[in-house]
C-alpha positions as a printed NumPy array, in Angstrom:
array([[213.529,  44.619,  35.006],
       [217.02 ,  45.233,  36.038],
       [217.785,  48.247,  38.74 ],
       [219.912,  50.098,  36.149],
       [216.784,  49.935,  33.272],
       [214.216,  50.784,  36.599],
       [216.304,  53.841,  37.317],
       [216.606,  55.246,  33.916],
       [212.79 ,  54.828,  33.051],
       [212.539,  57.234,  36.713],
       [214.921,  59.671,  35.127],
       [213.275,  59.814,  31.72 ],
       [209.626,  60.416,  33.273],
       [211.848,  63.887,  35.12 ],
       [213.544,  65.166,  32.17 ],
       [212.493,  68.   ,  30.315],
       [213.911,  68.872,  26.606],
       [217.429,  70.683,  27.212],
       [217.452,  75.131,  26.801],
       [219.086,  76.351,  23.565],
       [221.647,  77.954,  25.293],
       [223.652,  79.312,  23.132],
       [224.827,  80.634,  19.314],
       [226.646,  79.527,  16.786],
       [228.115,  83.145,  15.109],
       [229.262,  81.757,  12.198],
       [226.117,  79.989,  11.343],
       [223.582,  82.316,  12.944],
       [221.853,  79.157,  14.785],
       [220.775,  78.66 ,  18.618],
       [222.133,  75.355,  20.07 ],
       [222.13 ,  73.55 ,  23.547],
       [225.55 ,  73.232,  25.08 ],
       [227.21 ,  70.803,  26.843],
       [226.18 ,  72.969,  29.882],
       [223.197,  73.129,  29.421],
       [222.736,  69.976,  28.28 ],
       [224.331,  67.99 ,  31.406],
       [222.243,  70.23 ,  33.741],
       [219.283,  69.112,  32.019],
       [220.246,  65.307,  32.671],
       [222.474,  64.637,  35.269],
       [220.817,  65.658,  38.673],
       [217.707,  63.634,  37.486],
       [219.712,  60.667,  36.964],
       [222.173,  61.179,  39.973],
       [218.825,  60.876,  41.825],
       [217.798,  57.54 ,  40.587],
       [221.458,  56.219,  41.454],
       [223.209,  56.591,  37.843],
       [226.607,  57.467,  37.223],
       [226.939,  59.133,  33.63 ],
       [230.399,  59.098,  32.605],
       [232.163,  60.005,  29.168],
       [235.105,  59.181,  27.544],
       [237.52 ,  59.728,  24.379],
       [237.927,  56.064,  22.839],
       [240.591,  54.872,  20.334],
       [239.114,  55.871,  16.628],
       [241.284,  55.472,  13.36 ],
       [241.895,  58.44 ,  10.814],
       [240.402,  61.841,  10.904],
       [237.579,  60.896,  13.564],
       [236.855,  61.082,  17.086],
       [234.931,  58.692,  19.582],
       [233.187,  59.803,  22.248],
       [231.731,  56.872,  24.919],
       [228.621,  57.597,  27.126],
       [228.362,  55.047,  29.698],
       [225.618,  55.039,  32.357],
       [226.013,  52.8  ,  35.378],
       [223.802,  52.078,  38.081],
       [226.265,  52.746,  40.931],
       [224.443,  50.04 ,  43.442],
       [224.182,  46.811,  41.25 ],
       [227.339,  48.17 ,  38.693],
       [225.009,  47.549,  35.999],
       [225.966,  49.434,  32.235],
       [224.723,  50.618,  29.296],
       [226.537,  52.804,  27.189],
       [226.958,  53.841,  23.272],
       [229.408,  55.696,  21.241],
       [229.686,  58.415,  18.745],
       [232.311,  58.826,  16.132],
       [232.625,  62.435,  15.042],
       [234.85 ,  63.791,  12.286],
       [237.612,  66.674,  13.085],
       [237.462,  69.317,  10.963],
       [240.838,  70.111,   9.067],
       [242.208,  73.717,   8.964],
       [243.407,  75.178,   5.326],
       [246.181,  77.711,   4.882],
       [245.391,  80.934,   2.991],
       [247.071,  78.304,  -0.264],
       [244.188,  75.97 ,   0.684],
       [246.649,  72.992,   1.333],
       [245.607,  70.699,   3.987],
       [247.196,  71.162,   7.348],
       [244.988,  68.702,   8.846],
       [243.454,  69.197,  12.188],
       [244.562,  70.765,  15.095],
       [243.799,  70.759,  19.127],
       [240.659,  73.407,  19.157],
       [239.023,  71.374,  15.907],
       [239.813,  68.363,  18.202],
       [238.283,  69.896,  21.613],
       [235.731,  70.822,  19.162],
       [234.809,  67.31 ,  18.215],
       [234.858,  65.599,  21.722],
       [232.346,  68.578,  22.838],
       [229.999,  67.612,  20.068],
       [230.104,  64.16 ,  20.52 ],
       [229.68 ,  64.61 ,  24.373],
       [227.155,  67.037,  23.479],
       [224.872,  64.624,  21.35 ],
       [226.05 ,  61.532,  22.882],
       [224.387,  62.036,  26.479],
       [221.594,  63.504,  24.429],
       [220.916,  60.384,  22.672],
       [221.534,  57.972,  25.756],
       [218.863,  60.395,  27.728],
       [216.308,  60.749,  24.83 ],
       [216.489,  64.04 ,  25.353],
       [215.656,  66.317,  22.037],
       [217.386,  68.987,  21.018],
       [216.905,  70.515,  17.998],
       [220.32 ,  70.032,  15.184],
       [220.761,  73.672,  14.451],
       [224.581,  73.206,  14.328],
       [224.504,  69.911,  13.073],
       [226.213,  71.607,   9.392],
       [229.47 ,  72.029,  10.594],
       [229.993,  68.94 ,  11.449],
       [228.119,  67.78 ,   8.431],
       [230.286,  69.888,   6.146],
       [233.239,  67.228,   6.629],
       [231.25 ,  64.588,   4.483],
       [230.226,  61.443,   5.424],
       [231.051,  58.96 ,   7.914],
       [232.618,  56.002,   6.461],
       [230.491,  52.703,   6.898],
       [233.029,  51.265,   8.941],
       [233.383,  54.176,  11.174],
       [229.212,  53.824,  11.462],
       [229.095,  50.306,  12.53 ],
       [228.896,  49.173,  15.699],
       [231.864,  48.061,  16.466],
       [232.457,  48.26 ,  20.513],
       [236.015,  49.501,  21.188],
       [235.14 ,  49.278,  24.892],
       [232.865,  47.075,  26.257],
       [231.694,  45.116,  29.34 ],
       [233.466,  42.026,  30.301],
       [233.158,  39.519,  32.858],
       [236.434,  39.22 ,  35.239],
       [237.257,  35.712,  37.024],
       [235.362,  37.36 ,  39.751],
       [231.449,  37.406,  37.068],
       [231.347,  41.097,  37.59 ],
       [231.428,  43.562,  34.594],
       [234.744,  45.418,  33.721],
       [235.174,  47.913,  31.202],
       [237.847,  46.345,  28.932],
       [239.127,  49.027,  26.483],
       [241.5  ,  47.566,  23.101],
       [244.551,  48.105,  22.304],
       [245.246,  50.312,  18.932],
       [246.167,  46.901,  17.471],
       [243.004,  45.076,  18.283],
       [241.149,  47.989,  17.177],
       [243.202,  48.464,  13.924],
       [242.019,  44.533,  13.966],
       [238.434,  44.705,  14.416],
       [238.078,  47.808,  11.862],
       [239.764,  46.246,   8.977],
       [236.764,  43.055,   9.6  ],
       [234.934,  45.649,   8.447],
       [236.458,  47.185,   5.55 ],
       [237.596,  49.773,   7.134],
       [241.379,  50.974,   5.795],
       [243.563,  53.455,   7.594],
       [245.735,  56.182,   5.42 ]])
């Protein structure tokens, strides 16, 4: 078993579930933050010689895409997912469309950062504020697949790089997919 897969199975064995730290007022619902939720993880894994890092990624139309990646900082070994998450639009008091704005985006990447490192750690915590982001509608199937817009690659060199698209190649990869842009 690889170094990177060794040192994760250590971490896992540590972690406990993450503290509901906080509440949604609008819903009335206890959640775990992104505080709370990287305290629960990243000491643990830190320990074992894992790097967790997170990043916004290229996404088409009214989504964002968050990237967890988790590299074992000896060997450079990776693993990593991704999350798309819809941005809420905002509504004037006419209820025309005025699309979404910086806090619905800020609001997006902290979910997806939020439930992305939960997912990559196996760490539960209970959806109690899942319904907002729910209330968007669904993700479109093309948006769901798995297709990587960042992955490893192997430099002249045989070591892994992290080799993000260009908006074309991504516009590119999507439409194989079905996916249209407005």
């Amino acid at each position: 078993m690889s170094a990177l897969w060794l040192g994760m199975l250590a971490a896992q064995k540590k972690i406990e579930h993450v503290t509901k730290d906080s509440k949604n007022p609008h819903l009335k619902n206890t959640y775990a933050s992104l505080n709370a939720t990287i305290d629960a993880v990243k000491q643990i894994y830190n320990d074992e010689g894992i790097v967790i890092s997170q990043h916004v990624v290229p996404a088409m139309g009214d989504y964002v895409t968050v990237m967890t990646t988790f590299t074992h900082a000896e060997t450079g070994e990776q693993t990593r997912d991704q999350l798309p998450v819809p941005i809420k639009h905002k509504f004037n008091k006419e209820g025309v469309d005025l699309g979404p704005d910086a806090q619905e985006l800020g609001s997006a990447i902290s979910y997806g950062r939020r439930y992305g490192l939960q997912a990559m750690t196996f760490n539960g915590a209970e959806d109690d504020d899942g319904n907002s982001a729910a209330s968007i509608g669904p993700v479109p199937a093309a948006v769901r697949s798995a297709v990587p817009v960042s992955g490893p690659a192997e430099n002249d060199k045989g070591d892994i790089t992290n080799k993000a698209m260009t908006h074309e190649e991504l516009k590119k990869k999507l439409g194989q997919v079905g996916f249209k842009s407005a």
